[in-house]
C-alpha positions as CSV (number, residue, x, y, z in Angstrom):
1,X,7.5,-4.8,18.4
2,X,7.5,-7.3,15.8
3,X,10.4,-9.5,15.6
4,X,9.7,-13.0,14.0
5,X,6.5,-14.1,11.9
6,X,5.6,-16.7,10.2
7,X,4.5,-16.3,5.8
8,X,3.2,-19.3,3.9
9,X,1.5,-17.3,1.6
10,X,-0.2,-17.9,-2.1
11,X,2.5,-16.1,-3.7
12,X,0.6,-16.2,-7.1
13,X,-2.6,-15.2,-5.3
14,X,-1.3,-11.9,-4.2
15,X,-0.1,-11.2,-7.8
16,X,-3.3,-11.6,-9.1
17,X,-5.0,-9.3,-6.4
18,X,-2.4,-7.0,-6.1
19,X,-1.6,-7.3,-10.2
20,X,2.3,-7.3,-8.7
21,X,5.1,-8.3,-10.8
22,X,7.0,-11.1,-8.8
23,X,10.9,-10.7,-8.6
24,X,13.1,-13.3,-8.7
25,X,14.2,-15.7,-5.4
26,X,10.9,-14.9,-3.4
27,X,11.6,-16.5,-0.2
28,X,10.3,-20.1,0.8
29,X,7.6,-20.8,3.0
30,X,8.8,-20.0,7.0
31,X,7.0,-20.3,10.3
32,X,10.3,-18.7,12.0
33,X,11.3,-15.3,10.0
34,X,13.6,-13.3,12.1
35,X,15.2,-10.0,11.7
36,X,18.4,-10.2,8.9
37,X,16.4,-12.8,6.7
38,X,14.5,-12.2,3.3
39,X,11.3,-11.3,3.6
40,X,8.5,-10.6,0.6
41,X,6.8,-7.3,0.1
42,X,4.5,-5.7,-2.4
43,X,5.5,-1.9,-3.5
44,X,4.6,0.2,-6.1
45,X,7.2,2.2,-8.1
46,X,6.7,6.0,-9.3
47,X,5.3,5.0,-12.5
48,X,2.0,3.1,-10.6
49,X,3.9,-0.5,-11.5
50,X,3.3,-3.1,-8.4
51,X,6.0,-5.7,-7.4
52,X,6.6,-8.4,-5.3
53,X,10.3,-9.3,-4.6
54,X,12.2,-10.5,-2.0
55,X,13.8,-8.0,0.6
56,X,16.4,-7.9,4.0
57,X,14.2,-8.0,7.1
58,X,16.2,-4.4,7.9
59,X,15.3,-1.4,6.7
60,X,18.8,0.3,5.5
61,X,18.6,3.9,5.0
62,X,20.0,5.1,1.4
63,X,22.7,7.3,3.0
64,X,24.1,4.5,5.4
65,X,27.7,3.8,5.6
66,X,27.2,0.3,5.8
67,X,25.0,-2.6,6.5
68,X,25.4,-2.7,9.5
69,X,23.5,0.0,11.4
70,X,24.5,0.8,15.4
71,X,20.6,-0.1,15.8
72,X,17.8,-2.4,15.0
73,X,15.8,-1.4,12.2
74,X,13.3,-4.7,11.6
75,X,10.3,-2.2,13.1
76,X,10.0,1.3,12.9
77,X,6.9,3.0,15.0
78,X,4.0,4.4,12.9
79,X,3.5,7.6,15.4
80,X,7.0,8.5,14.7
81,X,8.5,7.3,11.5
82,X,7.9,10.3,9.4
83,X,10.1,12.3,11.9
84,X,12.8,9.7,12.4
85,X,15.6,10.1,9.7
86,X,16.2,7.0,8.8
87,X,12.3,6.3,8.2
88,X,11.1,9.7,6.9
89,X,12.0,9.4,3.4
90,X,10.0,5.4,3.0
91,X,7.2,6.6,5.1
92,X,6.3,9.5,3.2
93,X,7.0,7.6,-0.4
94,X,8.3,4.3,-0.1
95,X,5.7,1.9,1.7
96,X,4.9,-1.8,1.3
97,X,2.7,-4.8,2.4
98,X,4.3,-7.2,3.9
99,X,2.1,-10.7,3.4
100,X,2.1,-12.7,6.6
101,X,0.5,-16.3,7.8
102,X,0.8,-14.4,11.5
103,X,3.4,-13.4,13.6
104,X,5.0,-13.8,17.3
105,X,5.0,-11.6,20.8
106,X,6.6,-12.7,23.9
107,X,5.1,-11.3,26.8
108,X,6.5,-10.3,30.2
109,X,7.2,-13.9,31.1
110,X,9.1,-14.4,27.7
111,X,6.7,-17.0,26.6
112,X,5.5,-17.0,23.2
113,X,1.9,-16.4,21.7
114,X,1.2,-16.8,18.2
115,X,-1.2,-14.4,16.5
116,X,-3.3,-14.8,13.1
117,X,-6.7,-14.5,11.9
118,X,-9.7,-17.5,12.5
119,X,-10.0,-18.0,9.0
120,X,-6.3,-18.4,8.0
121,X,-6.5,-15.5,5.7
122,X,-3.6,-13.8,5.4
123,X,-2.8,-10.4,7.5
124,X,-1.0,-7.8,5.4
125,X,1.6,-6.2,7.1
126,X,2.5,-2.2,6.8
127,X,5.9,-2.0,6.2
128,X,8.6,0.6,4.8
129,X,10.6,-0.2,2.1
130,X,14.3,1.2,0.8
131,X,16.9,0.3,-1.7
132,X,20.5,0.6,-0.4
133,X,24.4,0.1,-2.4
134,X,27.2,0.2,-0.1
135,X,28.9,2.1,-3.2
136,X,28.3,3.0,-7.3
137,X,29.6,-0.4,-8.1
138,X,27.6,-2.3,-6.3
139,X,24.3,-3.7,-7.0
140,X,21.2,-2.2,-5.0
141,X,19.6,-4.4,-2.5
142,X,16.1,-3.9,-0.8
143,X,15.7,-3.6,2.3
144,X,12.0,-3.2,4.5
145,X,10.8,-2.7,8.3
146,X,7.5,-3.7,9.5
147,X,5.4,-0.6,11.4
148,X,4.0,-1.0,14.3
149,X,1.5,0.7,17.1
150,X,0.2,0.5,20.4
151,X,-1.1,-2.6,21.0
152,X,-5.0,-2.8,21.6
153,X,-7.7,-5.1,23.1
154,X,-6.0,-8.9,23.2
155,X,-2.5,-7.6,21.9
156,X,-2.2,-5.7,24.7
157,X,-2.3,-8.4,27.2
158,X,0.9,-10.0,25.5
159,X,2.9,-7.3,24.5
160,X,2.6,-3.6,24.7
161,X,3.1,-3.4,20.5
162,X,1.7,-4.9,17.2
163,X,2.0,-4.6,13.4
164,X,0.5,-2.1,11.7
165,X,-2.5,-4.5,10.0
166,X,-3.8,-2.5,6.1
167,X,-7.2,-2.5,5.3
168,X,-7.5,-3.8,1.9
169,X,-9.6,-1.0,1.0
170,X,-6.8,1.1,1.6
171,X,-4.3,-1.2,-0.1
172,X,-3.9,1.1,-3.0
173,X,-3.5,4.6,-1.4
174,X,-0.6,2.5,1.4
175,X,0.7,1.4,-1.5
176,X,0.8,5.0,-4.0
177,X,3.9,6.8,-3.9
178,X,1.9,10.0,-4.9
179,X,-0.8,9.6,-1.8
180,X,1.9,11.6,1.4
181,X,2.8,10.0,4.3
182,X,1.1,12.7,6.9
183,X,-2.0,11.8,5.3
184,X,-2.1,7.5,5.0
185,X,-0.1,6.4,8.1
186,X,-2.3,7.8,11.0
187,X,-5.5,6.8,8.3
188,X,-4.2,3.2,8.0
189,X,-3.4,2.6,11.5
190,X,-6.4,3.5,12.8
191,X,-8.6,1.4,10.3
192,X,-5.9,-1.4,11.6
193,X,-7.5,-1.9,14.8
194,X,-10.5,-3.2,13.7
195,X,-8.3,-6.1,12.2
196,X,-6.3,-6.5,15.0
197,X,-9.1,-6.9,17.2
198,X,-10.4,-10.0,14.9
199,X,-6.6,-12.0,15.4
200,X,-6.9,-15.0,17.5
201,X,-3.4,-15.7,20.1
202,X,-2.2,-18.5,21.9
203,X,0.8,-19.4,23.5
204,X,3.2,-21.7,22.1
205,X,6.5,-23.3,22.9
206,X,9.9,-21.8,22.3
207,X,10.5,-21.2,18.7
208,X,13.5,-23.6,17.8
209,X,13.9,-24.8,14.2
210,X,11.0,-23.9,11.5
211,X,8.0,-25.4,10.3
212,X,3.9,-25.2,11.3
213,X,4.5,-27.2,14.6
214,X,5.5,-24.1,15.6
215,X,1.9,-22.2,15.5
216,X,0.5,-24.8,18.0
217,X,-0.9,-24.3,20.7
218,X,0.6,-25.8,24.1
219,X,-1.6,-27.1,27.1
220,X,-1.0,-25.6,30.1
221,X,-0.4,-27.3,33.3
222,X,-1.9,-25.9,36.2
């Protein structure tokens, strides 16, 4: 699973490579992003126009009765989302990167390691994205879940799951409404493991409060 990362991102830097439009309120710089908050994601609508707006960290299918779902919905797994109904529609049509400084697994001893890349560049998340109105007179909100897989090589020693990481060369098809969902998730999340398997990890302490401290590494006391 996925379920807290940390984004302080170049907003204006993924505009220009993605040539997104950004929305309005995109969410502050976080170290601690939890399922419920506002996240930012880049999605492309039917007529091959990119933005990047703000979105609940819980994907909310359009036919929900409410907001609140009887079960979690911050991840959604990429070997089984086009089959699940509240995923199927978004993972055939509705995907979206989800920009990322690095994220969070707790392994079996619920101690926390913190993932990212050497360089500090930043991962792009696969995520699902859906726009949900509790009724006709309300106004539509977005909502998103971040995919993962079967964790591989160093993930796998932490936690038995991990985000779905995009290749940038296959930013644009992810990204297409047009390109199916049969086709692009099992493509993408094998081409992910070759960038999952360049993420660095260490062990931090408890995540309490928010700000960079929180990637550090701890020492260990033997």
């Amino acid at each position: 699973m996925c379920g807290r990362f940390a984004a302080n991102v170049d907003y204006q830097a993924l505009e220009r490579d993605f040539s997104a439009t950004p929305g309005p309120s995109l969410p502050p710089a976080s170290w601690n992003i939890s399922p419920g908050q506002r996240i930012a994601l880049i999605a492309q609508d039917m007529r091959g126009e990119r933005h990047l707006n703000a979105a609940l960290w819980n994907l909310l299918p359009p036919w929900a009765a409410s907001p609140k779902l009887a079960y979690p919905t911050h991840n959604a797994r990429v070997e089984s989302a086009l089959d699940k109904p509240t995923y199927a529609q978004a993972a055939r049509s509705h995907r979206a990167l989800i920009p990322a400084s690095g994220y969070y697994e707790w392994s079996a001893s619920h101690d926390p390691h913190y993932f990212s890349f050497p360089d500090g560049e930043p991962l792009l998340i696969g995520g699902l994205y859906s726009w949900w109105r509790a009724d006709e007179r309300s106004a539509w909100l977005l909502t998103g879940t971040i995919l993962t897989t079967q964790a591989q090589g160093g993930a796998a020693e932490v936690h038995d799951r991990m985000p779905v990481l995009i290749d940038r060369n296959l930013a644009d098809d992810w990204l297409d409404p047009e390109v199916d969902g049969e086709r692009i998730l099992p493509t993408a999340a094998r081409a992910g493991l070759a960038l999952s398997a360049r993420l660095l990890h260490w062990q931090v302490a408890p995540l309490t409060g928010d700000g960079p401290q929180l990637t550090e590494g701890i020492t260990l006391r033997l």
